[in-house]
TIDOVO-594235 format. One record per residue (C-alpha): z, x, y; residue number from 1. Coordinates in nm, 2 decimals, padded with zeros to 4 digits. Example, Ala and Ser with C-alpha at 12.3 -4.5 7.8 and 13.67 -1.06 7.14 Angstrom:
# TIDOVO-594235
- 00.78, 01.23, -00.45, 1
- 00.71, 01.37, -00.11, 2
END
This chain:
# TIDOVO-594235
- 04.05, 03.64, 00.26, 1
- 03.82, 03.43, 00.45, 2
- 03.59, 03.72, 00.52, 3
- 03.57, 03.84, 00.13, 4
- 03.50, 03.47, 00.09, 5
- 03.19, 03.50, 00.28, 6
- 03.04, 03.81, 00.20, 7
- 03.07, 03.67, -00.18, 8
- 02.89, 03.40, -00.07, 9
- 02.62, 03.57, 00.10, 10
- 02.59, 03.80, -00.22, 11
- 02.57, 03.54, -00.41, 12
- 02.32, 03.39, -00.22, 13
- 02.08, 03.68, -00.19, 14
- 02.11, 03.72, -00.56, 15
- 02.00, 03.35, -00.63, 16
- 01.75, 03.39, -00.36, 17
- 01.55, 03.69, -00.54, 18
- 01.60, 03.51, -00.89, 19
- 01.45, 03.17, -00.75, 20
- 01.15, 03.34, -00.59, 21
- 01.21, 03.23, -00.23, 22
- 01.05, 03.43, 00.01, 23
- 01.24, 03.53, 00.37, 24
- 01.22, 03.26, 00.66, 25
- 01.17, 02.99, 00.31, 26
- 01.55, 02.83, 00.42, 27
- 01.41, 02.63, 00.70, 28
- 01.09, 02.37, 00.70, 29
- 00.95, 02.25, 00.98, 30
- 00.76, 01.93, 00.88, 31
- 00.40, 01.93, 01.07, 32
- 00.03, 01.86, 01.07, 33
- 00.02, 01.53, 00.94, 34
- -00.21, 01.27, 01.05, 35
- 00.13, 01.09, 01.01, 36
- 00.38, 01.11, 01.22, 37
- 00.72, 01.20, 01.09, 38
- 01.01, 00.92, 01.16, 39
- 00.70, 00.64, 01.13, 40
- 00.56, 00.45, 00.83, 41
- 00.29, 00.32, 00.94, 42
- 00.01, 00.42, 00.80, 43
- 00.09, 00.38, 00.46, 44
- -00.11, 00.69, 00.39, 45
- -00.17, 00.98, 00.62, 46
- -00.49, 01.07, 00.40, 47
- -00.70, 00.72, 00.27, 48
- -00.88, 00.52, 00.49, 49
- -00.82, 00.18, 00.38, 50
- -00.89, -00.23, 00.53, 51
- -00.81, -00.62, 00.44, 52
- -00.49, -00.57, 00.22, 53
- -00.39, -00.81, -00.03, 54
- -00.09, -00.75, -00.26, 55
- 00.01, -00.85, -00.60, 56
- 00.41, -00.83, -00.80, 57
- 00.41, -00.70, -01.15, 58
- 00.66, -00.57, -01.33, 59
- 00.85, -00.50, -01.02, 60
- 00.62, -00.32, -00.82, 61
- 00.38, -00.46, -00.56, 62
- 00.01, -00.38, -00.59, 63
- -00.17, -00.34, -00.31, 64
- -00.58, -00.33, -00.25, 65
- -00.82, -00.28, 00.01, 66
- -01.13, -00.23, 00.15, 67
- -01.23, 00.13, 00.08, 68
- -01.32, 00.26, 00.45, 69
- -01.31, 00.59, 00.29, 70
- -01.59, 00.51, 00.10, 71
- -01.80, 00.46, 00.44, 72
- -01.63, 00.78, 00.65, 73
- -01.74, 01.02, 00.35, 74
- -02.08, 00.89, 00.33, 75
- -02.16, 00.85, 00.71, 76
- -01.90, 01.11, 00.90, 77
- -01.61, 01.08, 01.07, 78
- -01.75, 01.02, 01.43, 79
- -02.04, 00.80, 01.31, 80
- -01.93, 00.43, 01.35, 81
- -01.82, 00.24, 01.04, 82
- -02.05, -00.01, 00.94, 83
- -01.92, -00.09, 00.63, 84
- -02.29, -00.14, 00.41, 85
- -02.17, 00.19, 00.21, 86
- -01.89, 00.03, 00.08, 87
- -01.89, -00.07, -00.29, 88
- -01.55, 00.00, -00.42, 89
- -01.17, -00.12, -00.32, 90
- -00.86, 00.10, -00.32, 91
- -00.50, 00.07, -00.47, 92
- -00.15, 00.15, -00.39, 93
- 00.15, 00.02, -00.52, 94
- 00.55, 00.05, -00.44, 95
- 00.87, -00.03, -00.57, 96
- 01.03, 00.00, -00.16, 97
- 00.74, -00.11, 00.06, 98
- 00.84, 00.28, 00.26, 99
- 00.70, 00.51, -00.02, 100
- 00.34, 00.46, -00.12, 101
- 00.16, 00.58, -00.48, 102
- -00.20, 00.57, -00.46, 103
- -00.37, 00.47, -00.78, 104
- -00.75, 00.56, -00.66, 105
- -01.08, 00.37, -00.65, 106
- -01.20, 00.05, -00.83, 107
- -01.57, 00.14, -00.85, 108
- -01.67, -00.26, -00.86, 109
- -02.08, -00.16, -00.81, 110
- -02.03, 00.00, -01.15, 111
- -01.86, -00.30, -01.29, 112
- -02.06, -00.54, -01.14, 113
- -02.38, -00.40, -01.03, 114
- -02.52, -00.70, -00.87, 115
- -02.33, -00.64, -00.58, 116
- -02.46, -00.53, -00.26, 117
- -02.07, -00.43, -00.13, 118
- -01.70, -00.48, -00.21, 119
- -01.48, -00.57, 00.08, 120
- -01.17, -00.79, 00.16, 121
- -00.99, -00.85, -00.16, 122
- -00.79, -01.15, -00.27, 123
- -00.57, -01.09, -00.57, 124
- -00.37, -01.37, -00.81, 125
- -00.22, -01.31, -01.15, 126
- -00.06, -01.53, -01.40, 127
- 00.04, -01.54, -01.73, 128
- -00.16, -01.70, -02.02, 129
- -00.22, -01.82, -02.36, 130
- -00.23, -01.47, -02.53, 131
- 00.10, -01.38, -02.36, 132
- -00.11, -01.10, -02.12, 133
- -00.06, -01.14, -01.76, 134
- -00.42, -01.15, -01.64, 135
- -00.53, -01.05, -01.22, 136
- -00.85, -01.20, -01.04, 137
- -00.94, -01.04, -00.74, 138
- -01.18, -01.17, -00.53, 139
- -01.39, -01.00, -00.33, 140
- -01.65, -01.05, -00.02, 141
- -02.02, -00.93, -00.19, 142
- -02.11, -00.83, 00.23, 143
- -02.18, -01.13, 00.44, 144
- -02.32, -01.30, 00.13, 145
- -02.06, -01.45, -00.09, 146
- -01.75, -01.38, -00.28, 147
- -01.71, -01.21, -00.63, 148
- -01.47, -01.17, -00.91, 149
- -01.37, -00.92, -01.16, 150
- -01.08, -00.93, -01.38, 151
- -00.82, -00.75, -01.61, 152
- -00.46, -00.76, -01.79, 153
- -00.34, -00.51, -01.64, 154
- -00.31, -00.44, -01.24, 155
- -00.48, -00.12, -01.26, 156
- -00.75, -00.19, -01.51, 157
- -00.99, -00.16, -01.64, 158
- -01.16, -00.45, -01.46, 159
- -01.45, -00.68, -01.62, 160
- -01.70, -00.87, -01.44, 161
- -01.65, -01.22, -01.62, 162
- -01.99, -01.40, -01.45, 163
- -02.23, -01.12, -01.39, 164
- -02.33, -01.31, -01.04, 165
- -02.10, -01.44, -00.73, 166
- -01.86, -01.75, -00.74, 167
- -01.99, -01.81, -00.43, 168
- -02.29, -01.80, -00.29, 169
- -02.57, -01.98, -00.07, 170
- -02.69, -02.10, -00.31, 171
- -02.34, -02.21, -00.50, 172
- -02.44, -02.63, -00.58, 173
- -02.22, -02.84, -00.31, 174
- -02.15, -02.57, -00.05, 175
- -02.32, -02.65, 00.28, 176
- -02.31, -02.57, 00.60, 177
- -02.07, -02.18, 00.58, 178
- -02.29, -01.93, 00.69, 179
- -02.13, -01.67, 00.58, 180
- -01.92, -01.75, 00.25, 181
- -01.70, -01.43, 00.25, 182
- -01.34, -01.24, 00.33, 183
- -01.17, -01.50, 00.01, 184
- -00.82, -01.58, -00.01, 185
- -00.64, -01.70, -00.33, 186
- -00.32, -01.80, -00.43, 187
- -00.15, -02.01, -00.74, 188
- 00.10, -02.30, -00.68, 189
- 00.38, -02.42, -00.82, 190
- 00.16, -02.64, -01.07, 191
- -00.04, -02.31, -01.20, 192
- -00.34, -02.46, -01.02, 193
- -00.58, -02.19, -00.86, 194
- -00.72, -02.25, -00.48, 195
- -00.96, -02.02, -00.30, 196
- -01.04, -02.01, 00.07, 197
- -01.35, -01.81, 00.26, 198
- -01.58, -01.86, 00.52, 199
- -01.74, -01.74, 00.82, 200
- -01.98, -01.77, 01.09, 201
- -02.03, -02.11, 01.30, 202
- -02.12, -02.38, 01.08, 203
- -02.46, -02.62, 01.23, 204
- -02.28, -02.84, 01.51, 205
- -01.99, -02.59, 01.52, 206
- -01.84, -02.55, 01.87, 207
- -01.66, -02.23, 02.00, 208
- -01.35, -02.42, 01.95, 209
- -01.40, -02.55, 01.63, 210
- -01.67, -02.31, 01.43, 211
- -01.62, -02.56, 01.08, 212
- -01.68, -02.34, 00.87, 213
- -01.35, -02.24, 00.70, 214
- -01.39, -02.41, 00.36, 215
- -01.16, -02.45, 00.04, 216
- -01.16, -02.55, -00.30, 217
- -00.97, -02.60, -00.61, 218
- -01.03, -02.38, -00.88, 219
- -01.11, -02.44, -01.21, 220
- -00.83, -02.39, -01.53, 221
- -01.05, -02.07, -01.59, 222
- -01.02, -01.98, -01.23, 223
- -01.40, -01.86, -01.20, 224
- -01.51, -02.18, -01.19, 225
- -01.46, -02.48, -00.93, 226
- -01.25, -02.81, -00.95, 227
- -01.33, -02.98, -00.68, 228
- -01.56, -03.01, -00.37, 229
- -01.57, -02.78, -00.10, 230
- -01.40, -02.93, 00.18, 231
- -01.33, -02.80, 00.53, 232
- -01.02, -02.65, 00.73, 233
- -01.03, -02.71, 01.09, 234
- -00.93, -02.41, 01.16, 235
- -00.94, -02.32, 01.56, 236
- -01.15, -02.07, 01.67, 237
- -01.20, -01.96, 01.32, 238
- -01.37, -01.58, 01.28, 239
- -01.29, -01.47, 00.93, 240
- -01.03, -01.31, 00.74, 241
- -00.92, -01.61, 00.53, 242
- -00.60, -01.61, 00.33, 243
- -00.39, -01.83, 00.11, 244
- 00.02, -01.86, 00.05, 245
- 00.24, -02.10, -00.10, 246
- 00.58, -02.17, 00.01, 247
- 00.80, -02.46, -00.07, 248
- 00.52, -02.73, -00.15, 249
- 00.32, -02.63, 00.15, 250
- -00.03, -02.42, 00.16, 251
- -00.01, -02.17, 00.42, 252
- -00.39, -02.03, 00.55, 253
- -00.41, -01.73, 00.77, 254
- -00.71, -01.68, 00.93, 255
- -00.83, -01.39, 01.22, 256
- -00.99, -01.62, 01.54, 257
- -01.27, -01.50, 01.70, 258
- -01.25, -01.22, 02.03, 259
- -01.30, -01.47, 02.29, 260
- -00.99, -01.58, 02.55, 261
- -00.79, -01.85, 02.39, 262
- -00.62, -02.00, 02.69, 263
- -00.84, -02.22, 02.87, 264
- -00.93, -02.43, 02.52, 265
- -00.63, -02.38, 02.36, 266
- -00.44, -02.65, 02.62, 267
- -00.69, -02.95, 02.55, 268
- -00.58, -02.95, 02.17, 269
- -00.35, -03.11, 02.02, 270
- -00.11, -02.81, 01.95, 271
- 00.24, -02.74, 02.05, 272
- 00.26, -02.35, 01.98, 273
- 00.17, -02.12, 02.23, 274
- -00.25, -01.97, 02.22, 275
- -00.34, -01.71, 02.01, 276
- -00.45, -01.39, 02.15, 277
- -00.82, -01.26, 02.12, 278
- -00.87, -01.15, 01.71, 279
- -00.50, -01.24, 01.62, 280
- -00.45, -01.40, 01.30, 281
- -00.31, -01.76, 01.33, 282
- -00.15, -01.98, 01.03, 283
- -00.18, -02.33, 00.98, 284
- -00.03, -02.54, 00.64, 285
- -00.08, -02.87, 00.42, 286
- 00.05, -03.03, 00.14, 287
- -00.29, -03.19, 00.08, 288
- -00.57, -02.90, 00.08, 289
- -00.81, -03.12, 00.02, 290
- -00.80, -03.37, 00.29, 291
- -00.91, -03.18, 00.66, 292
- -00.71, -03.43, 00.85, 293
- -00.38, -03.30, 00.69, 294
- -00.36, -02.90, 00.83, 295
- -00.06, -02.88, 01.13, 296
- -00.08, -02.58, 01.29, 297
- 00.17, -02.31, 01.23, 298
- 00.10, -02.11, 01.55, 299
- -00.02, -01.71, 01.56, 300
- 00.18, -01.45, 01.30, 301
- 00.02, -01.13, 01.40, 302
- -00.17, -01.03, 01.76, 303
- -00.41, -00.78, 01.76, 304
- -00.37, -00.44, 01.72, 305
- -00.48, -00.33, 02.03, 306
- -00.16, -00.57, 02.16, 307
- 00.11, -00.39, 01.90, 308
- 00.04, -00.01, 02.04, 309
- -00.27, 00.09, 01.87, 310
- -00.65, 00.08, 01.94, 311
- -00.84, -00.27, 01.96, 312
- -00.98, -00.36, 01.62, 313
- -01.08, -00.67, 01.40, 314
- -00.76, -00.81, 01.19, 315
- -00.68, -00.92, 00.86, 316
- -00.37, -00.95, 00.62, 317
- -00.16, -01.05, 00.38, 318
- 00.21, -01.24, 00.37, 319
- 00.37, -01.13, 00.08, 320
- 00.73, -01.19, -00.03, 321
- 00.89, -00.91, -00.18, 322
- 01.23, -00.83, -00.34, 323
- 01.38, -01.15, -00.13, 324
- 01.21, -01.01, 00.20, 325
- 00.87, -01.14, 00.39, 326
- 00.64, -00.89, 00.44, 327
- 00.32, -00.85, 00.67, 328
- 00.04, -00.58, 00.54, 329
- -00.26, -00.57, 00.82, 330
- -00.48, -00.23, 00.88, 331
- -00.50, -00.07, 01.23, 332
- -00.74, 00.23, 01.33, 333
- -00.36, 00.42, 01.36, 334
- -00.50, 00.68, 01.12, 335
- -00.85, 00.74, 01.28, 336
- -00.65, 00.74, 01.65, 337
- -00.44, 01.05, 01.48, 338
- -00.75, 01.22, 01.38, 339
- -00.92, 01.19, 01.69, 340
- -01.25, 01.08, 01.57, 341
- -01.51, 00.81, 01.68, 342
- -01.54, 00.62, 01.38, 343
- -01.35, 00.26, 01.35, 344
- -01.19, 00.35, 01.04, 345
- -00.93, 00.15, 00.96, 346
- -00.59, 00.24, 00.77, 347
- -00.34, 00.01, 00.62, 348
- 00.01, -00.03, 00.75, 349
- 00.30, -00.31, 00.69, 350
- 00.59, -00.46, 00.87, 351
- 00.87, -00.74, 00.81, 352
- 00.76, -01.12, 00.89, 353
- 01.04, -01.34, 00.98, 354
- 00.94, -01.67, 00.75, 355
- 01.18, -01.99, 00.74, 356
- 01.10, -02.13, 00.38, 357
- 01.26, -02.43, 00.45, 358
- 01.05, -02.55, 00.74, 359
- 00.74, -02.27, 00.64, 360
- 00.80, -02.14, 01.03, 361
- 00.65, -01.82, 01.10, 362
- 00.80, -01.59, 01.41, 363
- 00.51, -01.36, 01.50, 364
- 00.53, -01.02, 01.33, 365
- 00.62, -00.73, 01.55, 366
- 00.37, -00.47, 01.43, 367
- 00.46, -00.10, 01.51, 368
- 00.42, 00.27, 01.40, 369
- 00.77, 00.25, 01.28, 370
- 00.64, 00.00, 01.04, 371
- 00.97, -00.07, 00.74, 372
- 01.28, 00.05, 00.94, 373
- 01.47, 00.01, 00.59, 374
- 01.30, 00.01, 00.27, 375
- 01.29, -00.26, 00.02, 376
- 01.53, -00.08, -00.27, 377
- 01.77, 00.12, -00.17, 378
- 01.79, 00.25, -00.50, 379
- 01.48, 00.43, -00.49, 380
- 01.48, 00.79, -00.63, 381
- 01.14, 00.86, -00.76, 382
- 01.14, 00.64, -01.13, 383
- 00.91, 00.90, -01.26, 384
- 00.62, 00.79, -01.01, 385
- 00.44, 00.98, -00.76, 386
- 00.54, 00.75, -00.47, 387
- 00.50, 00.91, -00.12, 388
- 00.58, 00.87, 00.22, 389
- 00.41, 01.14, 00.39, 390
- 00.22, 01.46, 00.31, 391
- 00.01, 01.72, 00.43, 392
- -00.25, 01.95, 00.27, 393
- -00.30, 01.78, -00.05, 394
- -00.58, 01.57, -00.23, 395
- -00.50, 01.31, -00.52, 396
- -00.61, 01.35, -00.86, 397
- -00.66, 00.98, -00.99, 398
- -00.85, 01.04, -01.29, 399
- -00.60, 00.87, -01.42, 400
- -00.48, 00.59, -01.26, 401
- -00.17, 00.45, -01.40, 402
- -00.04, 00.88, -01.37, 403
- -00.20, 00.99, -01.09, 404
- -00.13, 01.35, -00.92, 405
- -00.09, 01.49, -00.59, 406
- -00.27, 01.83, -00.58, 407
- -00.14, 02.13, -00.35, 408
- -00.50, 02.29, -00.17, 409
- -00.32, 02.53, 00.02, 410
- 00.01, 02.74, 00.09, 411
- 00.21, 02.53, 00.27, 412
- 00.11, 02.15, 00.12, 413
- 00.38, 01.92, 00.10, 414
- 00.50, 01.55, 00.03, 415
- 00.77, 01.33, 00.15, 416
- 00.99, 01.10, 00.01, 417
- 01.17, 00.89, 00.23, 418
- 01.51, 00.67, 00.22, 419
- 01.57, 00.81, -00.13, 420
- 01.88, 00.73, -00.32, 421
- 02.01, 00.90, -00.65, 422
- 02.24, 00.62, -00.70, 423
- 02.01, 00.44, -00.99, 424
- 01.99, 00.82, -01.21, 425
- 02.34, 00.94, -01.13, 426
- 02.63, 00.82, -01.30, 427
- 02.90, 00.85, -01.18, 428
- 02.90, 00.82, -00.79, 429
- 03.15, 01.10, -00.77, 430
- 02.87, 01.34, -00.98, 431
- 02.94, 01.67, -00.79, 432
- 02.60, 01.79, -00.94, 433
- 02.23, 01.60, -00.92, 434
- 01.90, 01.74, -01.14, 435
- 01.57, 01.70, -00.94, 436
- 01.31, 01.70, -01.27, 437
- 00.90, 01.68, -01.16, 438
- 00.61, 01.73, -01.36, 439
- 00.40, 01.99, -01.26, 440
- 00.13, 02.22, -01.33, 441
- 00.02, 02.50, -01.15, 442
- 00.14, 02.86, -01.07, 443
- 00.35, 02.97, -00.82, 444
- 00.69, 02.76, -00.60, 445
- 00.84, 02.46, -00.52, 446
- 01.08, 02.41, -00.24, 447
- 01.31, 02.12, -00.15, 448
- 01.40, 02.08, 00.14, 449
- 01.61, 01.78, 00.32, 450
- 01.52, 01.78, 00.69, 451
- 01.51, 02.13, 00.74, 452
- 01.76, 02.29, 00.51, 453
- 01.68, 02.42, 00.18, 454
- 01.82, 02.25, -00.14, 455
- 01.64, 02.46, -00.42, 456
- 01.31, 02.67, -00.52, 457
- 01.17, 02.61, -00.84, 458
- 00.93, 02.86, -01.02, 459
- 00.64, 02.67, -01.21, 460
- 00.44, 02.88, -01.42, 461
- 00.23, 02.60, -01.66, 462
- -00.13, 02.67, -01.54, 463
- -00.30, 02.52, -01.82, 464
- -00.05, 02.16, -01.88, 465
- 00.22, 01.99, -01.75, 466
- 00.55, 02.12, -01.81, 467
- 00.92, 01.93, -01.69, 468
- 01.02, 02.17, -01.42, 469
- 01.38, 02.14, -01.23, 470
- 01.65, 02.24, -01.02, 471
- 02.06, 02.14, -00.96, 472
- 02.17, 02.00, -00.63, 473
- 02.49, 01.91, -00.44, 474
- 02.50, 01.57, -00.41, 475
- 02.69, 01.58, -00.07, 476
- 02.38, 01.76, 00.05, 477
- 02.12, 01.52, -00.10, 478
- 02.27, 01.20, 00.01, 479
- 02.13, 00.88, -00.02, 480
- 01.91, 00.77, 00.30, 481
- 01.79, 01.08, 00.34, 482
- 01.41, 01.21, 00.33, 483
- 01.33, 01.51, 00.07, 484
- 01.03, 01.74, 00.12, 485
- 00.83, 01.91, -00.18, 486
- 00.67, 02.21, -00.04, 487
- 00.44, 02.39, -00.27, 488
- 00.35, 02.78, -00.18, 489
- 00.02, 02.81, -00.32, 490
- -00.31, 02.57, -00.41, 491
- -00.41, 02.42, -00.68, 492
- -00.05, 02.32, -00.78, 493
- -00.10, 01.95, -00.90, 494
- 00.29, 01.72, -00.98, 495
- 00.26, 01.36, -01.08, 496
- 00.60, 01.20, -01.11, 497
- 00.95, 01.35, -00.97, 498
- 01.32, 01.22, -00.99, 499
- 01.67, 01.22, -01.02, 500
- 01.89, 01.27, -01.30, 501
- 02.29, 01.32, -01.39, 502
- 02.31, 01.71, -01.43, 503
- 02.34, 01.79, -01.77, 504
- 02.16, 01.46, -01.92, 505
- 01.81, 01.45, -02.05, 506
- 01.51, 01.47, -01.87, 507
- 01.44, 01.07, -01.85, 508
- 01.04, 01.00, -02.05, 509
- 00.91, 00.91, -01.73, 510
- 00.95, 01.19, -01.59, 511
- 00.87, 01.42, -01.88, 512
- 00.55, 01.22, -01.95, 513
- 00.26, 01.43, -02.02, 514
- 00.48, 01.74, -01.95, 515
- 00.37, 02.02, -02.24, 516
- 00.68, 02.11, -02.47, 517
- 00.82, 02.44, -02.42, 518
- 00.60, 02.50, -02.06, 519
- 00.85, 02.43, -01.83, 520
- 01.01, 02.69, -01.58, 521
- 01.34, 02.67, -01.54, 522
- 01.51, 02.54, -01.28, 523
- 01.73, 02.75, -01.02, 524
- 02.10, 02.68, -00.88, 525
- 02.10, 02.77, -00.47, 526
- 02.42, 02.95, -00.44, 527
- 02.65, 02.74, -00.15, 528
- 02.52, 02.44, -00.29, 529
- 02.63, 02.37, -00.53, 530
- 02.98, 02.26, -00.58, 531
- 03.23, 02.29, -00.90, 532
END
């Protein structure tokens, strides 16, 4: 009996095999040639180039822009060293798990705001207002030579330029003595009052110990305008790379020092925290921005890169709490170290911050390639997005930001999700059956794979529009926790949103969106594995 049992099987098999368009040696995947490797999560993308992160909530999903190195490494080369002056856009990604990354594309700020001679280190704050629109302002450094601002109503656009010049400048009435009035840092506190920190350089009887010339002010109700006079933060062998928190009635500023040794200095000052490494970023707080006497010192939160297992580089991030977890979001040269070229191109990556709200302590972050060890929803199964964790072989189409698509450019592409869970689309847990749904255009096969066994192939066959494609799998095989792999066996295959569903429901709208009616393939059943 057992022996008829498996040669049914294995007939069965073969059958579904033929009628799903797999090809022979298809049941295994071997995940490779990423720039990314696989078990790590740091970089948040094996394919974008990005610096100086800053992060935003809305609508439950963090937004999360940066310096657009890739702006610089496809205008210069990839062993010519980055420089930054070709630089006049930012980046976006957002997540709804801080492991699994969609990236939204380019905010081309010279064409909003041609005046500017470059767009790097953002600073982003939102709030709601009057009209009942939640409005963003991200602030940005115009090169060595100010700070800038464009806004919108929406996280991804489209962004206005609401002054047509800087906010800051040299030449910005009551700002003296900061060289270089750059790298900005916002935040909102509890009272719905605006504050912006920048600075740079060393400001005229500036020592190496104390540079003077970190500088913040209050802003206006408009927040593009200025409420009070620029005072200074006597910030410690302060480089650049300022930013701004609030938590519990405190002001938190984060701040990269400069490259020299710390040690010697750091003993005659009137500190109790141990000495910052060379280029770390160090935090101090107030209650009382205002008034320079009243910054304590918080200690360093972050070393260098070149002290966390990566290559030596210049620092900057961003503290951002998240789904009742602290997070740290800092760029590294991890991706331009996988690539093994010259240029300092730097790529973003994130890890936890241990932060005690009661007392605003801050335990220096622990960066790593690991980065997340457990993402931020468990519940994460795709919500009709095109979140990623890793890929290889693929290009983004973000001509459409709020839906962008991944797009296959050879046999042999494929994507990652990571940590997913089906938990949030299936209903009941004890659902024998789960529907993967994508939407997808193109010609040719999907495979899913988890780790290296095969769950399903998927014929697509919409070359001209999206169409809802989809396949039935055993749930005991597609557990939660584990990491599912979309590879795509020919180019030009393009899919921008996948996800989970209760077999036998309806295709959830997200996941449907811009999918032509009547286009879609139909989705195949892999004999073995699924279970009645």
């Amino acid at each position: 009996m057992k022996v008829l049992q498996k040669l049914l099987t294995a007939l069965l098999l073969a059958a579904l095999t033929i009628s799903c368009g797999m090809s022979a040696g298809a049941e295994s995947f071997d995940p490779k040639d990423s720039y990314k490797k696989e078990g790590d999560n740091n970089p948040l993308s094996p394919l974008v180039f990005c610096a100086d992160p800053t992060a935003v909530e809305y609508k439950g999903r963090l937004y999360v822009y940066g310096t657009n190195d890739h702006q610089q490494y496809e205008e210069k080369g990839a062993d010519i060293e980055n420089t930054y002056e070709k630089i006049v856009s930012l980046v976006v990604f957002s997540t709804d798990d801080m492991v699994n990354w969609e990236y939204h594309g380019e905010i081309n700020v010279k064409e909003i705001a041609p005046w500017i001679a470059n767009s790097w280190a953002p600073s982003v704050v939102s709030r709601v207002e009057k009209d009942g629109l939640t409005h963003f302002y991200l602030y940005f450094s115009n090169s060595g030579m100010g700070t800038g601002v464009i806004t919108a109503t929406d996280p991804l656009g489209p962004w206005t330029d609401p002054l047509g010049k800087p906010l800051v400048s040299y030449k910005t009435p009551g700002l003296k003595d900061c060289p270089v009035p750059f790298d900005p840092g916002a935040v909102i506190d509890e009272n719905g009052v605006g504050w912006l920190a920048f600075g740079g350089g060393k400001a005229q009887g500036g020592t190496d110990e104390y540079p003077g010339s970190a500088r913040i002010v209050r802003l206006g109700e408009d927040m593009i305008s200025f409420d009070s006079d620029f005072t200074e933060i006597p910030a410690p062998y302060f480089f650049e790379a300022s930013e701004l928190n609030f938590i519990n009635g405190w002001y938190v500023y984060t701040y990269c020092s400069d490259w020299s040794r710390h040690l010697i200095g750091w003993v005659k000052m009137p500190y109790d925290v141990p000495a910052p490494g060379s280029c770390s970023m160090i935090c101090m707080k107030t209650k009382t921005p205002l008034d320079p006497d009243s910054w304590k010192m918080v200690g360093e939160v972050l070393k260098n890169p070149g002290e966390l297992g990566f290559d030596y580089s210049n620092n900057h991030t961003h503290m951002h709490k998240y789904k009742g977890k602290w997070y740290i979001i800092y760029h590294t040269l991890a991706l331009k170290q996988a690539m093994g070229i010259a240029g300092g191109y730097r790529s973003l990556c994130v890890d936890e911050i241990a932060v005690d709200e009661d007392t605003v302590t801050i335990t220096s972050a622990k960066g790593s390639h690991k980065g997340v060890a457990e993402p931020a929803d468990s519940k994460f199964s795709g919500s009709g997005s095109m979140q990623i964790n890793n890929c290889y072989g693929i290009h983004f189409d973000t001509s459409d930001p709020h839906s962008p698509a991944v797009v296959s450019d050879k046999a042999g592409a494929w994507i990652k999700a990571a940590d997913i869970s089906c938990d949030t689309a299936v209903k009941p847990s004890d659902t024998k059956k789960i529907t993967f749904a994508a939407s997808v255009r193109g010609k040719g096969t999907i495979r899913l794979y988890t780790g290296k066994k095969l769950l399903a192939a998927i014929k697509v066959d919409s070359p001209k529009s999206f169409g809802t494609v989809s396949a039935d799998i055993s749930r005991e095989l597609l557990k939660d926790g584990t990491d599912l792999y979309m590879v795509f066996d020919s180019g030009d295959m393009s899919m921008k949103s996948y996800g989970f569903k209760a077999t036998g429901r309806d295709i959830p709208p997200a996941l449907a969106a811009g999918a032509a009616v009547g286009v879609a393939a139909v989705g195949c059943i892999i004999a073995g594995i699924t279970k009645k």
